[in-house]
C-alpha positions in Angstrom: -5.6 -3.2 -19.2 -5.8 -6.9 -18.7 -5.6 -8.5 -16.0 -3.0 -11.5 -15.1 -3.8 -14.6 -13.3 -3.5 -14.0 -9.2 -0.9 -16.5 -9.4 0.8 -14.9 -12.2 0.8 -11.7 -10.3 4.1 -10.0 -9.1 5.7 -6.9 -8.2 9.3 -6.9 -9.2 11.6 -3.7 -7.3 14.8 -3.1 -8.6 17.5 -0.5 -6.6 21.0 -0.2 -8.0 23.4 0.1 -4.8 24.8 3.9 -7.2 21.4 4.9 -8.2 19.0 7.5 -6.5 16.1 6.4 -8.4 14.2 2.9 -8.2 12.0 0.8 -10.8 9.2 -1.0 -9.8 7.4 -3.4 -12.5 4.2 -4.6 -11.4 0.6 -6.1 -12.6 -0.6 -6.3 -9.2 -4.5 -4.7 -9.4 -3.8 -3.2 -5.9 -0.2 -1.9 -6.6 -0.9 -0.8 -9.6 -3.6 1.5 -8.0 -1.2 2.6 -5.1 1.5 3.6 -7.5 -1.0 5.4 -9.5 -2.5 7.6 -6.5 1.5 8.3 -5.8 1.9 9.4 -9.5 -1.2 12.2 -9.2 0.6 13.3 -5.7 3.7 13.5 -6.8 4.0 13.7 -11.0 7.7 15.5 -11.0 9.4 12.6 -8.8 7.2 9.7 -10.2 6.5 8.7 -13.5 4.9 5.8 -14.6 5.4 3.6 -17.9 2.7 1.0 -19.7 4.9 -1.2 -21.5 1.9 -3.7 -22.1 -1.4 -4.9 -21.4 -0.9 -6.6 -18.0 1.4 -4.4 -15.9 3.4 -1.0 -15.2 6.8 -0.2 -14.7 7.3 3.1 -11.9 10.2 5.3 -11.9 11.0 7.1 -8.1 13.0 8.2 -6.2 14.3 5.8 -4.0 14.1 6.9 -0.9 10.1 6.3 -1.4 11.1 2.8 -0.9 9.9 1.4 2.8 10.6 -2.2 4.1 9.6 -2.6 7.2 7.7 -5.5 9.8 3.8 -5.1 10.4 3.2 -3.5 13.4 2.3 -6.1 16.8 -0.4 -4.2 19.1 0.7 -5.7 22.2 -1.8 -4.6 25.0 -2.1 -5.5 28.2 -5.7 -7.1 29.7 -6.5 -3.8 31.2 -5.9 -1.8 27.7 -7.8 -4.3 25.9 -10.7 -4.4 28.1 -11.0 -0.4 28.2 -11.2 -1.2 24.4 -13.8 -3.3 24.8 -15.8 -1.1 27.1 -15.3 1.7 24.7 -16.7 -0.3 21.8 -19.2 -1.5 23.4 -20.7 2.9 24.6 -20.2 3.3 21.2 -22.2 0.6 19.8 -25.0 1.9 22.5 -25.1 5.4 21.4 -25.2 4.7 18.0 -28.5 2.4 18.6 -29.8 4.6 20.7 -29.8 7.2 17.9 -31.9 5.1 15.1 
């Protein structure tokens, strides 16, 4: 498979409001390798085309379609300081061990 330019690279998902099922096209390197790992879980529900040299198109059901905000770890200074003390026994024990 070839690969496209970065800049050239997209992901392109298209859901029909009466559809259950969902297309993805993609030549993303990193998509295309997610999709793939979904395919070898799940080969009866998704099904994946090669229509050329650059990218893939993905068939599923559309409910394995997510959109959703990154998540924001907002801690307190006391959380992140326990953090910080935690990392740092951990860093010890593991020099202590070599």
């Amino acid at each position: 498979m070839k690969q496209t330019p970065t800049e050239e690279q997209e992901t392109t998902i298209i859901m029909e409001a009466l559809s259950k099922t969902a297309e993805i096209y993609t030549c993303e390197p990193n998509t295309i390798r997610q999709m793939e790992k979904l395919a070898e879980a799940h080969p009866d529900e998704v099904v994946i085309e090669r229509p050329d040299d650059y990218g893939i198109i993905v068939r599923l059901p559309r409910k394995y379609i997510k959109v959703k905000a990154p998540r924001q770890g907002v801690y307190s200074e006391e959380r992140k300081q326990q953090a910080r003390e935690q990392l740092a026994k951990l860093r010890e024990a593991r020099q202590n061990q070599f």
